[in-house]
N, C-alpha and C positions, 0 to 999 in steps of 0.2 A: 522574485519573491513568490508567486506562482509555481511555480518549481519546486520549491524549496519547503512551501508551505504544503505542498501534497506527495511529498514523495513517496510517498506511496504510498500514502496512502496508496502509497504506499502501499499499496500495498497491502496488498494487499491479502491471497488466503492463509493461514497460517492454523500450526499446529505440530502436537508434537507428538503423541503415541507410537503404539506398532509397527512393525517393524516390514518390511514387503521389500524386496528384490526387485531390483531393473524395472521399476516401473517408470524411471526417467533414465532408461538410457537411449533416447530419442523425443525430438519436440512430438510428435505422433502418437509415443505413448501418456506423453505428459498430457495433450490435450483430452487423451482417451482417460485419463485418470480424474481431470480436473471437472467430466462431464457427471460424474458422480456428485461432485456435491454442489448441494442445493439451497445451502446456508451454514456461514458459518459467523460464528460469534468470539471474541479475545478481546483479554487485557492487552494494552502493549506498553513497552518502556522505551523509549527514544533519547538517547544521549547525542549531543552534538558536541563534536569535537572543534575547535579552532584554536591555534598555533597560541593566538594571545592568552587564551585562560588556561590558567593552571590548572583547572578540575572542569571536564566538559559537564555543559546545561544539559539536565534532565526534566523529563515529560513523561507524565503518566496521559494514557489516554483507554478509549474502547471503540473498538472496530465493530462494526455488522456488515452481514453481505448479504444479498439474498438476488440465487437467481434470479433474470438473466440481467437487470439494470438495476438496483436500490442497494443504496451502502448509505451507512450512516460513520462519520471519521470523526469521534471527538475527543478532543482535548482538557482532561478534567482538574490538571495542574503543571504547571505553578499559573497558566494565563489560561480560562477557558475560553472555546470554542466549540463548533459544531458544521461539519460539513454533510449535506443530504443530499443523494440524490433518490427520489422515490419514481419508479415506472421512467426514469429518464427524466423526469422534472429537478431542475439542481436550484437548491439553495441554501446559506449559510449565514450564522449567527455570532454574535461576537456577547460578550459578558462585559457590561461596562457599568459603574455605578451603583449595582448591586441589580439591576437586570440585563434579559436579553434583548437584543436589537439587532433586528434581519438587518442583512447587508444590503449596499445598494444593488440592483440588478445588474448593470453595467460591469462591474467589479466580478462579480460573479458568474457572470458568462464568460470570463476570462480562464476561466477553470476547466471550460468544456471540453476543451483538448487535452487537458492532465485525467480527467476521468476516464475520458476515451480510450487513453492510452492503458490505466490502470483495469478500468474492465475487460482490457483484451486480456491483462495477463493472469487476470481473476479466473478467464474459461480456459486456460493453458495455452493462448494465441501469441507467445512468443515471440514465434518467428514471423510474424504479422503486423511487428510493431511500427507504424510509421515514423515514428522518431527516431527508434533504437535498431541500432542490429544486433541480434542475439545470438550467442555461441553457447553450445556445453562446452565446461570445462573439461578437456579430456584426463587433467593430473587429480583436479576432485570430483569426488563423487557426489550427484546431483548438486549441480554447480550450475547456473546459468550468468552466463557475463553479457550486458548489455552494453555497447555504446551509442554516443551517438552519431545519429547519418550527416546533420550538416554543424558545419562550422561554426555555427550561432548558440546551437546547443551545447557545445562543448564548451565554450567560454563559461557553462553553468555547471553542468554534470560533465565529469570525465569519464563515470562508466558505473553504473549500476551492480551490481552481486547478490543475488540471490538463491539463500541456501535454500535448496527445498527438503521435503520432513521426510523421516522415516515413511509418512503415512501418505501414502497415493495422495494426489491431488493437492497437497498443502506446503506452504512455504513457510519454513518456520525463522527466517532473518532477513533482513534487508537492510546491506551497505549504499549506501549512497557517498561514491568521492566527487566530492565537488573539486577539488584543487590539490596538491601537496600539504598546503595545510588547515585542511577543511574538509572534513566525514561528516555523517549520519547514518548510525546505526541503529535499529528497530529490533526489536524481540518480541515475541509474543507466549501469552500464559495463559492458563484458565480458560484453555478453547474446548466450543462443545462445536459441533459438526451435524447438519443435516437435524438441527433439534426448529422444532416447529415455532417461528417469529408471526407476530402480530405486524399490524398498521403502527402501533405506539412507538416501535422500531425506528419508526419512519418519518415520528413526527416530529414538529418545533422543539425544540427546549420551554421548557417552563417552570 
């Protein structure tokens, strides 16, 4: 559930504009790319597919990033949520009853390692990833195929895919296959890039 509940966040830089040549055609340059920006902000739309439903469940949410450690991952339908992490302090919120209510701690520092993982791939640390091993796709173009290292993992995710953007340093999709029949796919819209965030970014729900 861990997993599953952050994939990426997921993840997470995205965007979609202008157009740039070869600036991912090596982990090297991608990191060199991803060193540019310094915040960014997206709508995102997340559909989950599973073999049982005839019409995969849809999620609106909104991402923040703000170098080098604070993201904010939230969830604003059909169930909200809210995951933070500000300067490396991680906490999150659930919507229950008609307010919000912090999560237990415990629960929560069970995330420490999905962030970790995701803000590696937020600075273009790829091929860095302790979980994952990361390949370009050589048949598509900026394609990064992630799987996992140990056999624990795979029982969850069988291999990550993300498209990266036209625009240096951004990823504008994220597949996640969990099984044969079982995806998560992410989009992202409405991204502004390097545009100047406040603390409010960063803070509770209320």
């Amino acid at each position: 559930m861990v997993w599953s509940r952050l994939y990426l966040l997921v993840l997470l830089l995205s965007a979609r504009p202008v157009c740039a040549a070869d600036w991912a055609e090596s982990f090297d340059s991608i990191k060199k790319a991803a060193s540019s920006v310094k915040s960014v902000s997206a709508d995102f739309v997340q559909h989950k597919f599973l073999k049982i439903l005839s019409t995969p469940i849809e999620s609106h949410g909104r991402f923040v990033f703000r170098a080098p450690d604070s993201i904010r991952w939230e969830y604003k339908d059909p169930i909200k949520s809210v995951m933070i992490m500000n300067h490396g302090a991680l906490s999150r919120y659930s919507f229950h009853d008609g307010k919000w209510k912090k999560d237990a701690a415990a629960s929560v520092e069970a995330l420490r390692v999905v962030v970790d993982e995701i803000q590696s791939w937020l600075t273009g640390n790829f091929n860095k990833s302790k979980a994952f091993r990361a390949e370009l796709d050589s048949n598509l173009k900026r394609t990064v195929v992630m799987e996992p290292r140990q056999k624990a993992m795979a029982k969850i995710i069988q291999r990550i895919v993300l498209t990266l953007d036209d625009r240096p340093g951004c990823i504008s999709r994220v597949e996640i296959i969990e099984g044969p029949d079982a995806r998560t796919v992410l989009e992202f819209g409405r991204v502004e890039i390097n545009e100047s965030l406040d603390e409010k970014s960063f803070s509770p729900p209320r």
